[in-house]
C-alpha positions as CSV (number, residue, x, y, z in Angstrom):
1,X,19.0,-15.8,-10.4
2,X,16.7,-18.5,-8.5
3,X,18.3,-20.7,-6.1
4,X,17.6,-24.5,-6.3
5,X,16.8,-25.8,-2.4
6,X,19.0,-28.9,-1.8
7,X,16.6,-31.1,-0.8
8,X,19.1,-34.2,0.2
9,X,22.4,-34.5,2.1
10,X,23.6,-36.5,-0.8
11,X,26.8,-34.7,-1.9
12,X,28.1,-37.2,-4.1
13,X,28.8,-35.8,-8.0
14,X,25.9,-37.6,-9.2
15,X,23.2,-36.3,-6.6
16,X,21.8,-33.5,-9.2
17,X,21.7,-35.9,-12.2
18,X,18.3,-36.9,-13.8
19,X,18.8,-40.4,-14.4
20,X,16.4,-39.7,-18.0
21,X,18.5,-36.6,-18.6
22,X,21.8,-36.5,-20.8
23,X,24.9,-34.3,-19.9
24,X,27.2,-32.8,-22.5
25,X,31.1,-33.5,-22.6
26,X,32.1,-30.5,-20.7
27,X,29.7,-30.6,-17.6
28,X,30.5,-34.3,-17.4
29,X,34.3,-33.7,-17.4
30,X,33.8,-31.0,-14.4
31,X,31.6,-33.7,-12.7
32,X,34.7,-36.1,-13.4
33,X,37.2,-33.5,-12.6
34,X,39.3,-33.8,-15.5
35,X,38.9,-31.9,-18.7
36,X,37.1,-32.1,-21.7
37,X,40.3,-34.0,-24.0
38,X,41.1,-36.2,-21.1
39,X,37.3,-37.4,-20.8
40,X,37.1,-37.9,-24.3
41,X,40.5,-40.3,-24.3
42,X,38.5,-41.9,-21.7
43,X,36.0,-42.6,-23.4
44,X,37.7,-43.4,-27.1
45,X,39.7,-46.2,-24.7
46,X,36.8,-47.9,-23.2
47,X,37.3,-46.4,-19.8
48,X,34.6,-44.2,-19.8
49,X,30.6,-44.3,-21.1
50,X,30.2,-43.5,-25.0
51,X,28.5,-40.3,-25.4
52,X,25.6,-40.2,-27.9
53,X,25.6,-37.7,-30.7
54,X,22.1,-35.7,-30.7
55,X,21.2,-33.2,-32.4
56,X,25.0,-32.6,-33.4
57,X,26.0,-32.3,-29.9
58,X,27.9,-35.2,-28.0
59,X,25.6,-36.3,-24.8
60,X,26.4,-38.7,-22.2
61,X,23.1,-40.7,-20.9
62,X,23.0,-40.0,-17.1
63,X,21.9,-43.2,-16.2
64,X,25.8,-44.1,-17.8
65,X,27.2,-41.7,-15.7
66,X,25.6,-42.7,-12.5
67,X,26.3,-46.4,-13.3
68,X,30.0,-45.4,-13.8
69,X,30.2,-43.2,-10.6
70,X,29.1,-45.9,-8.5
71,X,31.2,-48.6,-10.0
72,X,34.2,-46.6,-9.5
73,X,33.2,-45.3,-6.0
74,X,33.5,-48.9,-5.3
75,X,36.4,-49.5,-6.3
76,X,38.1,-46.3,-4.8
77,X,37.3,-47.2,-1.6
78,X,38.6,-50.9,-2.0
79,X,42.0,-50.0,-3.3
80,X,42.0,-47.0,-0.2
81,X,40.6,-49.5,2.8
82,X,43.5,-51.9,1.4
C-alpha cells in the first residue's frame, strides 16, 4: 500500500477533504464520530447537511461538510471558553 505524505499540519477532520469531492454516509459518520443511524437522524432533523443520492448511493457534498465543521468548531469553542 502507498503512503500519502501529509503535506500540512492541519489535523482538523476536514484537512483530507476535497472541497469538489462527495463522501458517503459511513466515512462521514467516522469523520463525525458518531455512527452511521445517528448521522442519518442528524440529518432527517435538520442538524446535519442532506446527503445527495447518486448513482443510488447517498453522498454528502464536501463543501457541506466542511461548512458544517467549521460552523460547529465555532461554536464548541464558545460554549467551552464560557
Amino acid at each position: 500500500a502507498i503512503k500519502m505524505l501529509k503535506l500540512s499540519e492541519d489535523t482538523s477532520p476536514t484537512a483530507e477533504l476535497h472541497p469538489l469531492g462527495q463522501t458517503c454516509v459511513l466515512a462521514a459518520a467516522e469523520l463525525v464520530g458518531v455512527s452511521r443511524q445517528t448521522l442519518r437522524r442528524w440529518y432527517r432533523a435538520g442538524k446535519f447537511p442532506k446527503p445527495l443520492q447518486i448513482n443510488g448511493m447517498l453522498l454528502f457534498k464536501n463543501t457541506d461538510l466542511i461548512e458544517w465543521f467549521d460552523k460547529n468548531a465555532s461554536n464548541n469553542e464558545q460554549t467551552q471558553g464560557a
